[in-house]
OpenMM code with the backbone's topology and positions (N, CA, C; nanometers):
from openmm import Vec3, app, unit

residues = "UNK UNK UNK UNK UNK UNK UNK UNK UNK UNK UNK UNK UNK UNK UNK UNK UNK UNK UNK UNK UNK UNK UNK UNK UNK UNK UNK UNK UNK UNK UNK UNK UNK UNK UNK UNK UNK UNK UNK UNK UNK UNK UNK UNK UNK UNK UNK UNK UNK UNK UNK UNK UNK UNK UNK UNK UNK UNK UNK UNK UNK UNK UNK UNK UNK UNK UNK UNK UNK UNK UNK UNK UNK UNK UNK UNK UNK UNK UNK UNK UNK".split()
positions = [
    Vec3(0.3508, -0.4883, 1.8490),
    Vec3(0.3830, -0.4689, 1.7090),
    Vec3(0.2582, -0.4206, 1.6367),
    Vec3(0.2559, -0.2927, 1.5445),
    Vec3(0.1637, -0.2467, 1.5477),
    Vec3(0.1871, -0.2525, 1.3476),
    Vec3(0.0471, -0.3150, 1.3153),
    Vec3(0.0892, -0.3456, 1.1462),
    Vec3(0.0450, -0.2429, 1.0655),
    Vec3(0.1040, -0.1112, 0.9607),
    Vec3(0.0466, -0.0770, 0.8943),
    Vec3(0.0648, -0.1158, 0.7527),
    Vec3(-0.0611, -0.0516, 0.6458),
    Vec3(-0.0601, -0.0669, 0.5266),
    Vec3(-0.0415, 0.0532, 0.4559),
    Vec3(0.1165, 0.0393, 0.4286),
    Vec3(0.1701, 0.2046, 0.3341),
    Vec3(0.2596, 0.1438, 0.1934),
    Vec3(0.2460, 0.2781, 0.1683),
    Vec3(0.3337, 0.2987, 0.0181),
    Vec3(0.5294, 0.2554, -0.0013),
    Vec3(0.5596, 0.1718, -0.0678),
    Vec3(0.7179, 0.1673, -0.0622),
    Vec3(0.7600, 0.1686, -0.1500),
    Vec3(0.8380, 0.3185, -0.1932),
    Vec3(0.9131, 0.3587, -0.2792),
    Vec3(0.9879, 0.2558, -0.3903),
    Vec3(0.9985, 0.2668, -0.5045),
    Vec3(1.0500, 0.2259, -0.5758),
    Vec3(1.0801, 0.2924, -0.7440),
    Vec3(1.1579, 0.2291, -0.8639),
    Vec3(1.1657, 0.3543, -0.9547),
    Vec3(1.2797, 0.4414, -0.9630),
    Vec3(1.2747, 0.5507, -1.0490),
    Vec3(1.4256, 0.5926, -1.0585),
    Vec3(1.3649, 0.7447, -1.0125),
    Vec3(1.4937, 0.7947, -0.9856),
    Vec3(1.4111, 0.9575, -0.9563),
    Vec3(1.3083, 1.0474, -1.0667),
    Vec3(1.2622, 1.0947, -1.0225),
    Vec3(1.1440, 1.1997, -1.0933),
    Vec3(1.0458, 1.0868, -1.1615),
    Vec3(1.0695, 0.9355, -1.1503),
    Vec3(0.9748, 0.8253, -1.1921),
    Vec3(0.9494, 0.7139, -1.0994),
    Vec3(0.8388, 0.8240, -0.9805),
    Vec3(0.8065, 0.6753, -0.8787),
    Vec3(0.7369, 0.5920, -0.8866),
    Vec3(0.7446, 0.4642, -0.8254),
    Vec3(0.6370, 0.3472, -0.8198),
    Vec3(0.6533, 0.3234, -0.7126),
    Vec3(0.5370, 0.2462, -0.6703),
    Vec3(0.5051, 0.2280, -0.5239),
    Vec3(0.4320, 0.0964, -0.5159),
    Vec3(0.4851, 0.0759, -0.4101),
    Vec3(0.3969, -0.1180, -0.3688),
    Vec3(0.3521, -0.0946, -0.2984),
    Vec3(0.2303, -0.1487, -0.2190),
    Vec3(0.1468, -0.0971, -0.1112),
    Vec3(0.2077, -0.2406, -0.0281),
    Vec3(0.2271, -0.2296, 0.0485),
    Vec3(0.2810, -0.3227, 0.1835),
    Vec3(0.2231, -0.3175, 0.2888),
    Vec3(0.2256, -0.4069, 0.3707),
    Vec3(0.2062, -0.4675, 0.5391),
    Vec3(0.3008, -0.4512, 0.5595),
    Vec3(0.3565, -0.3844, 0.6689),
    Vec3(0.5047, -0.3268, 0.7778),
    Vec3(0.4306, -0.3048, 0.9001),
    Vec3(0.5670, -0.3405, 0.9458),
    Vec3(0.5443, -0.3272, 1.0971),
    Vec3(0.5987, -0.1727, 1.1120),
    Vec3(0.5037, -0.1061, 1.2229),
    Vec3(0.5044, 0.0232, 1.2373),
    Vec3(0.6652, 0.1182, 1.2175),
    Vec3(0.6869, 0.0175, 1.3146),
    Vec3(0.8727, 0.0770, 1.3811),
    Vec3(0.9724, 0.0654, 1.2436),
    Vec3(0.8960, -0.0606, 1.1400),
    Vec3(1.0515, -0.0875, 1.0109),
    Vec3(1.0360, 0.0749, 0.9228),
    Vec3(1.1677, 0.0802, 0.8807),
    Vec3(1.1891, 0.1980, 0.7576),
    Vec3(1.0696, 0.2168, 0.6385),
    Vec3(1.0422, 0.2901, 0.5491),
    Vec3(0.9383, 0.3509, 0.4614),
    Vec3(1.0132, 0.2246, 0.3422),
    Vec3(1.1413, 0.2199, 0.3070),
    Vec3(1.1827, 0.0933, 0.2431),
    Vec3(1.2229, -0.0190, 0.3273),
    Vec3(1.1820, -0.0343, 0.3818),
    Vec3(1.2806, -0.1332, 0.4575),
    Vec3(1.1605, -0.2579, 0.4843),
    Vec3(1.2196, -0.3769, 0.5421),
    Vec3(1.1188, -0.4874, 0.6198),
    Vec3(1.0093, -0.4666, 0.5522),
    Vec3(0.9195, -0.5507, 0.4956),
    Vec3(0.8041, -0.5666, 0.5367),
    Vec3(0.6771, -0.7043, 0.5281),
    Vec3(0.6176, -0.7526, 0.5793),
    Vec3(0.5536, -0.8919, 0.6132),
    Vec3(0.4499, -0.9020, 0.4757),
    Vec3(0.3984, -0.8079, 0.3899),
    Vec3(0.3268, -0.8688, 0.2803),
    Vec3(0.2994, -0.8030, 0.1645),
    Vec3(0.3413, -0.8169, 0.0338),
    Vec3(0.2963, -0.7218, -0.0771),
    Vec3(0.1960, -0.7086, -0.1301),
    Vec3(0.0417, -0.6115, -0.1192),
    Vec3(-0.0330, -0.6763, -0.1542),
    Vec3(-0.0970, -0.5418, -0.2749),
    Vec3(-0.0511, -0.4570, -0.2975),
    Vec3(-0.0599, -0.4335, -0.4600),
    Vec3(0.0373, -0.3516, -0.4994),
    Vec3(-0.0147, -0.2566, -0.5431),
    Vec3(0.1040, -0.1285, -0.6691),
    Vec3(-0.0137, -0.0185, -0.6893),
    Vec3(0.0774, 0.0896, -0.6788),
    Vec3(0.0308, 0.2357, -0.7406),
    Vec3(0.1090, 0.2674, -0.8322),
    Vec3(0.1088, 0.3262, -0.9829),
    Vec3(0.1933, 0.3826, -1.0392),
    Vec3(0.1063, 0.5467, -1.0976),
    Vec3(0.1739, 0.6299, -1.0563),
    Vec3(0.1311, 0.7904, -1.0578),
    Vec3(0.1340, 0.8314, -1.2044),
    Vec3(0.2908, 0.7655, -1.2251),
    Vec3(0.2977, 0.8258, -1.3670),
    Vec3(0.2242, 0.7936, -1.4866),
    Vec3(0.1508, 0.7175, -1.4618),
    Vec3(0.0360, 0.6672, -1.6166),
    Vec3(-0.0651, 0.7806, -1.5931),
    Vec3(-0.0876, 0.7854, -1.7398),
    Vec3(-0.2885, 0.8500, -1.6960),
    Vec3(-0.3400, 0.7572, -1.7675),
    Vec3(-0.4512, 0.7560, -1.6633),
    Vec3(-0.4693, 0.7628, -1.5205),
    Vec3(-0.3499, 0.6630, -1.4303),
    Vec3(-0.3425, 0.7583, -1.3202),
    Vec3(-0.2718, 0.6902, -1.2085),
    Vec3(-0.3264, 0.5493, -1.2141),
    Vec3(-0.2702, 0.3995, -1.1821),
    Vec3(-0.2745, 0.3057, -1.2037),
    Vec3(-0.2732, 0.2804, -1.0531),
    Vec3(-0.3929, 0.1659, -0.9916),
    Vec3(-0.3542, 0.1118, -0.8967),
    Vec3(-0.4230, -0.0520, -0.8681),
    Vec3(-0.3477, -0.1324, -0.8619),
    Vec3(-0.3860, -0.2842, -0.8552),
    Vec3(-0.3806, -0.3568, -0.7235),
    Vec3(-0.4730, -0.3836, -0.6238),
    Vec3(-0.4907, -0.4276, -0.5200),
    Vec3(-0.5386, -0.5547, -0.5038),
    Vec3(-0.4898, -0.7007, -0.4397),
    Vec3(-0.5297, -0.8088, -0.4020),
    Vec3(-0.6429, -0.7614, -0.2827),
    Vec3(-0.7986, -0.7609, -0.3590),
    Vec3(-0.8822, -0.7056, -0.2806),
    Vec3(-0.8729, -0.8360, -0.1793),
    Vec3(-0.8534, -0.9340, -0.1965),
    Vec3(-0.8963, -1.0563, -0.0416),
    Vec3(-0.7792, -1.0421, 0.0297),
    Vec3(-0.6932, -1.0405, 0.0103),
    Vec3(-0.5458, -0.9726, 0.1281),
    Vec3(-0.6089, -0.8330, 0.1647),
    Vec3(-0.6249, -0.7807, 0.1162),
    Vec3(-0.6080, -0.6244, 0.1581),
    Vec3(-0.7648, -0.6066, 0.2700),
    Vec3(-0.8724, -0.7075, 0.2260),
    Vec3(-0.9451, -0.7267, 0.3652),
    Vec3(-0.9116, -0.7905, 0.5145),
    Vec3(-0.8352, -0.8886, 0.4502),
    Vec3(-0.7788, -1.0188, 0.5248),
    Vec3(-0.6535, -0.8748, 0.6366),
    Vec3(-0.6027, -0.8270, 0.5778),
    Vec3(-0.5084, -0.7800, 0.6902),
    Vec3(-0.6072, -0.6619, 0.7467),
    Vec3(-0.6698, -0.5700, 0.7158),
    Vec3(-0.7506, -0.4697, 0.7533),
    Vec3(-0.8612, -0.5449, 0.8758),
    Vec3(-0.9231, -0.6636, 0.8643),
    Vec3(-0.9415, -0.7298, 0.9725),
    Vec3(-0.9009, -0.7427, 1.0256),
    Vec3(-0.7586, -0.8028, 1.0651),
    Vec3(-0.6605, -0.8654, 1.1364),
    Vec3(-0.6238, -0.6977, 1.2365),
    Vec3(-0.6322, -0.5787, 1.1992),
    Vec3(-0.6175, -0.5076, 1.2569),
    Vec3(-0.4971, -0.3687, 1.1856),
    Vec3(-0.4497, -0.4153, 1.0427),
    Vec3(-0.3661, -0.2832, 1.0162),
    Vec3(-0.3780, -0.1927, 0.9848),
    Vec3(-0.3610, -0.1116, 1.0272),
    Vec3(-0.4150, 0.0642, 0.9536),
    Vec3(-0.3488, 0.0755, 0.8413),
    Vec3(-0.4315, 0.1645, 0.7783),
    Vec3(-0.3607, 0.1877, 0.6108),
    Vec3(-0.3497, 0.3542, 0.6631),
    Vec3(-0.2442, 0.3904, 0.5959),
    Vec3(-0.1987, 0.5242, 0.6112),
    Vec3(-0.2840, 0.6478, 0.5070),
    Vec3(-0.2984, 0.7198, 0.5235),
    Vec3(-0.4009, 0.8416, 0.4707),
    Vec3(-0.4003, 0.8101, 0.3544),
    Vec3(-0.3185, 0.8149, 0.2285),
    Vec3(-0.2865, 0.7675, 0.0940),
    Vec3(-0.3273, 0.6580, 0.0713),
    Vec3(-0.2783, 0.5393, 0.1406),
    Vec3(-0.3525, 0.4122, 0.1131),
    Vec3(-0.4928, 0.4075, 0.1242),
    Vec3(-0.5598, 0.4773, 0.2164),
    Vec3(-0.6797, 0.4491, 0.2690),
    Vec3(-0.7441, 0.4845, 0.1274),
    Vec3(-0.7005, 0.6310, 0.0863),
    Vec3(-0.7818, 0.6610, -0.0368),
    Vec3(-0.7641, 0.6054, -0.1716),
    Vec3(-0.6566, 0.5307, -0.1761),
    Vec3(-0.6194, 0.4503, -0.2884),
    Vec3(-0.7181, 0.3284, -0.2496),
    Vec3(-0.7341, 0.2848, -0.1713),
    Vec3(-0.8540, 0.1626, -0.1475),
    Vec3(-0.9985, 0.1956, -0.1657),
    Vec3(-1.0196, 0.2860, -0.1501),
    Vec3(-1.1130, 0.3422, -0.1506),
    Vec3(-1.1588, 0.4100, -0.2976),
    Vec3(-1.1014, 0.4221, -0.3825),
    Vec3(-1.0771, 0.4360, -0.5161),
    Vec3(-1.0672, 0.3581, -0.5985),
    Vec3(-1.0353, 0.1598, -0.5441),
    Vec3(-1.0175, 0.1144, -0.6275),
    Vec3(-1.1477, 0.0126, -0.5834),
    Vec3(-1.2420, 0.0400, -0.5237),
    Vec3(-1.3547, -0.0188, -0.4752),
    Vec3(-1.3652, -0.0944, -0.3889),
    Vec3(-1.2250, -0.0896, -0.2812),
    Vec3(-1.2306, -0.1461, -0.1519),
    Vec3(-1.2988, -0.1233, -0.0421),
    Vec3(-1.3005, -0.1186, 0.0643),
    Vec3(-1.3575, -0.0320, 0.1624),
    Vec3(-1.2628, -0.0117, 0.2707),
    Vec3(-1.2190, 0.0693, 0.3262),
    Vec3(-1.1108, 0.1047, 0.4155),
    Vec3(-1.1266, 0.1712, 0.5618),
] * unit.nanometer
topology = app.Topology()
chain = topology.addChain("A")
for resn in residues:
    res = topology.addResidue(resn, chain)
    for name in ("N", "CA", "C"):
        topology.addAtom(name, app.Element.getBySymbol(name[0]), res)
């Protein structure tokens, strides 16, 4: 079981929001996932993004990859990824 840290859709059309999640590789882009640990919202200016920096180390230790987007959203919000 292989854990990543990606974006999950949420919002009405042409107005997305996004939760950044722990999923297991194989579950759906909405579907399953083992931990919520912040939010992106695009549509503010500035893009808005709020991360539980001690989860979001805590699983990145443990071994989950964050997906290209996440990585730079962590990395933006003064994490290290």
């Amino acid at each position: 079981m292989g854990l990543v840290i990606r974006l999950r859709r949420h919002g009405g059309r042409k107005k997305p929001f996004f939760r950044i999640v722990v999923a297991d590789s194989r579950s759906p882009r909405d579907g399953r996932f083992v931990d919520q640990i912040g939010t992106y919202d695009p549509g503010s200016d500035p893009p808005r993004v709020s991360l539980k920096q001690e989860e979001t180390q805590r699983w990145l230790k443990m071994g989950a990859q964050p997906s290209a987007t996440v990585k730079q959203l962590i990395k933006g919000a003064g994490g290290a990824a």
